[in-house]
C-alpha positions, 0 to 999 in steps of 0.5 A, spaced: 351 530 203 349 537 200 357 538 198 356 532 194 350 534 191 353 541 189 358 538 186 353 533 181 358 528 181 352 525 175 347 528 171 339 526 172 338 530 177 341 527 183 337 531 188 334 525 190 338 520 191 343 525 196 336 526 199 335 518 202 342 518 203 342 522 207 335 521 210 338 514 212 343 517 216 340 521 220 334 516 221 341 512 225 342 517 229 335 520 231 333 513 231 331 514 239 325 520 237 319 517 237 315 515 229 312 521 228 318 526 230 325 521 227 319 523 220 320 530 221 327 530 223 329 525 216 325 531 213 329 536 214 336 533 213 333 531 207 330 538 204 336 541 207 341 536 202 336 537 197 337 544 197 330 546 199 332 548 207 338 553 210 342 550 214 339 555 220 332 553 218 334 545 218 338 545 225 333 549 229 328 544 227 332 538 229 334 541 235 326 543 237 324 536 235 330 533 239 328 537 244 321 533 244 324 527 246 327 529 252 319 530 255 318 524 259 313 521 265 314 524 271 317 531 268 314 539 269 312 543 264 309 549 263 305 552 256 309 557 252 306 562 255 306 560 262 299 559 264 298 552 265 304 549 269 303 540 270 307 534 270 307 530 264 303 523 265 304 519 258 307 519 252 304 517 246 305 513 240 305 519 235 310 523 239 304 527 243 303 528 250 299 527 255 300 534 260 296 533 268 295 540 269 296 543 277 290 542 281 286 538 275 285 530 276 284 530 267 289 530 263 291 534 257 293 532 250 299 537 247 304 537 242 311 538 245 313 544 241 308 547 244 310 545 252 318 548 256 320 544 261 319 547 268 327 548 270 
């Protein structure tokens, strides 16, 4: 979609129309992610179509947002840095998570970008 647009095959700034094409391709491809997140990746394919992101940056998103959806019920994860270690409890609706630190009858609500998942 990005070559096509490169090339202008018609006038009027067709940026656009490249850009939600290629958005409702990737929101068939992606359509497994949660609302919050297949938004962000359908977002990214289309900045970058639209020439706004490099491919580098596009793909690194994708995959981190991706990698998201592979956080489920039951799965150890850690914090980024390694302090908090706990066992995912729930997934919301908006693509967070809910984390019940080791030791701890609470939960924790956290962004999955911002938890590994221990190996």
């Amino acid at each position: 979609m990005r070559a096509f647009h490169r090339r202008a095959p018609f006038l009027f700034f067709n940026g656009n129309t490249f850009a939600d094409i290629g958005r409702g391709l990737a929101a068939l491809l992606f359509r497994e992610l949660p609302p919050s997140r297949l938004k962000e990746v359908t977002s990214a394919v289309a900045h970058y179509i639209a020439g706004v992101l490099d491919r580098e940056a596009m793909v690194a998103g994708v995959e981190e947002l991706c990698h998201a959806a592979e956080l489920v019920p039951g799965r150890r994860v850690k914090s980024l840095r390694g302090s908090l270690h706990g066992v995912i409890t729930r997934v919301l609706d908006d693509g967070r998570v809910a984390v019940r630190p080791d030791g701890s009858s609470s939960e924790m609500i956290s962004l999955p970008e911002n938890l590994l998942p221990e190996d």
